[in-house]
N, C-alpha and C positions, 0 to 999 in steps of 0.2 A: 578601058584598057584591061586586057586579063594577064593572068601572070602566071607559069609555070611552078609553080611552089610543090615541092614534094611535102606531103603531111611528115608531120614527127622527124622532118631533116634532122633539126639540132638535140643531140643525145646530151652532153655532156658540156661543162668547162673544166679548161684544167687550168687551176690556179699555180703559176710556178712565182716563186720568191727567192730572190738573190741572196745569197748566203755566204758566208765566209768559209766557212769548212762542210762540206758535204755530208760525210759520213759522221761527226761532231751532230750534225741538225738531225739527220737521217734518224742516230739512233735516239736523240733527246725526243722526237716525236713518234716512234717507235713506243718509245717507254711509259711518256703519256695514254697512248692512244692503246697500253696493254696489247700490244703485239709481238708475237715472239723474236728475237733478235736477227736481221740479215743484213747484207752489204749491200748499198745502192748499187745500181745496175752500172753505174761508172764513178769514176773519184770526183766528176765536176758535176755529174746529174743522177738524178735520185728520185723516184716514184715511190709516194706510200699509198699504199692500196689497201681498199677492204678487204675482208674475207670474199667476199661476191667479183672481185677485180675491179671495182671500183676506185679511180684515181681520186683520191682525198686530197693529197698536197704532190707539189712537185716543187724540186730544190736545186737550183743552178745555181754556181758557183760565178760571184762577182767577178767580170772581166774576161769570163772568157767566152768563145766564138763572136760573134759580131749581135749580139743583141742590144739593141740600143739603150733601153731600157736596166739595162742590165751591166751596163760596161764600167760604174762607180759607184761604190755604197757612198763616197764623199758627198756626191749632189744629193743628198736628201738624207730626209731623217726613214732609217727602215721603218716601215706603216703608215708613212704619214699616210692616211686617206684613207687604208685597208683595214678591216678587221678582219680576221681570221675568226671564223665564228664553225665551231661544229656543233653537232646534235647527237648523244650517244645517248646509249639505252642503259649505259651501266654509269649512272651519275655518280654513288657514292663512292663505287670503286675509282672512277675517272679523278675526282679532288682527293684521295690518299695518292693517286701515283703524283699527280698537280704537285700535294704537297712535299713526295718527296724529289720532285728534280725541280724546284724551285725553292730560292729560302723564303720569299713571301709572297700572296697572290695579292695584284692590283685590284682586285675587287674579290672582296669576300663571298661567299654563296648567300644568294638571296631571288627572293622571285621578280622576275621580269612583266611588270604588269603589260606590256605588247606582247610577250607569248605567252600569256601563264604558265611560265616553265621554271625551273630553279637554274642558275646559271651562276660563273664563277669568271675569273677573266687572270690573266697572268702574261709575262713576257718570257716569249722564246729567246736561245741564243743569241739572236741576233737584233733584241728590241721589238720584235714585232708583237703585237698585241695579240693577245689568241683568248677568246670566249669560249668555253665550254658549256653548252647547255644540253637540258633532259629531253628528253622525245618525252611525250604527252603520253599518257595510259593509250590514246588510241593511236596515237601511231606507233607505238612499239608493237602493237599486236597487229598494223600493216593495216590493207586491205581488206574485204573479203574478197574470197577469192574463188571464183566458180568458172564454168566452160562456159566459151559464147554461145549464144542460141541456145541454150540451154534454163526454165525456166527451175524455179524453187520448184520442189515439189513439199507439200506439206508432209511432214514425218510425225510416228507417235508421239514424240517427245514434245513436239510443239502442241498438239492436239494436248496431250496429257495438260502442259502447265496453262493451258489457255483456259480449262476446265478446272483446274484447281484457282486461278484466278478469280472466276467467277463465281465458285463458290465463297469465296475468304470476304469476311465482313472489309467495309473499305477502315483505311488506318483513320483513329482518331486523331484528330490535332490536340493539344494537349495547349493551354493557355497559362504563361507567367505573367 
C-alpha cells in the first residue's frame, strides 16, 4: 500500500490555552517573554509571536465560540497534563522578568539533567505551569548554514590553523 504523503506537510503546532482574561495573559507573557507591549488581535483571542512570526502561545478566552475543550475552566484544574515549556536564548534576563511578574517561582533555576540546560518553572495567571529553559551554546548559534549543492571550499583560515595545529607540541596532562 503506498501513500501520497507530502514531505515537510506538518510546519507547526499552535498551542492555544483557555484563559480568563485575554489581554491580562496576553500582556503577563508578553512581559515574561521581554517583548515589546501590544494588544491581542481580539478581546477573546490573542497570538504571541516571535520576532521571526513564529506562533509561541495562543490564548482563548474560556466559553466562548463552541470549542469543546474550551467551554469551562470549572471541569479541570488549568494544566492538569500540560506543561508549557519554552527555550529562550536570554536565560538570565528570562528569570529577572520571571521574578518580577511572579512573587515566587515553583521551581528555582537549576540544571535539567535530560537537557543539560538550566531551567526554572513558575505559574501564569491562570495556574498554568510554564518551564522556562536555556537553548544550549549550540543551539543558540543555530545551524550552519550554507547553499545546497554547494560544497565547503577550504579557505586560508582553515589552512592557516590546521598548520598551526600541527606544529603546537600536544597539551600535557597534568596528574593530582
Amino acid at each position: 500500500m503506498t501513500t501520497n504523503v507530502k514531505p515537510h506537510a506538518m510546519k507547526r503546532t499552535w498551542t492555544i490555552i483557555g484563559v480568563r482574561d485575554v489581554p491580562r495573559s496576553f500582556k503577563w507573557y508578553q512581559s515574561l517573554f521581554g517583548q515589546r507591549p501590544t494588544r491581542p488581535g481580539h478581546p477573546d483571542f490573542g497570538q504571541l509571536l516571535d520576532s521571526d512570526g513564529t506562533v509561541l502561545l495562543c490564548l482563548h478566552e474560556w466559553g466562548t465560540e463552541d470549542h469543546p475543550s474550551l467551554m469551562s475552566p470549572g471541569e479541570g484544574i488549568p494544566g492538569n497534563g500540560l506543561l508549557l515549556f519554552f527555550r529562550v536564548d536570554d536565560f538570565d534576563m528570562a528569570l529577572q522578568r520571571a521574578r518580577a511578574v511572579v512573587p515566587r517561582l515553583e521551581e528555582d533555576p537549576h540544571m535539567n539533567p535530560n537537557t543539560r540546560t538550566h531551567e526554572f518553572s513558575l505559574r501564569d495567571p491562570d495556574g498554568y505551569y510554564v518551564t522556562i529553559s536555556a537553548l544550549s551554546a549550540s543551539q543558540r548559534r543555530g545551524p550552519a548554514r550554507r547553499r545546497p549543492n554547494k560544497r565547503l571550499q577550504p579557505t586560508k583560515a582553515r589552512g592557516r590553523t590546521r598548520k598551526l595545529q600541527e606544529r603546537r607540541p600536544a597539551p600535557s596532562r597534568l596528574k593530582r
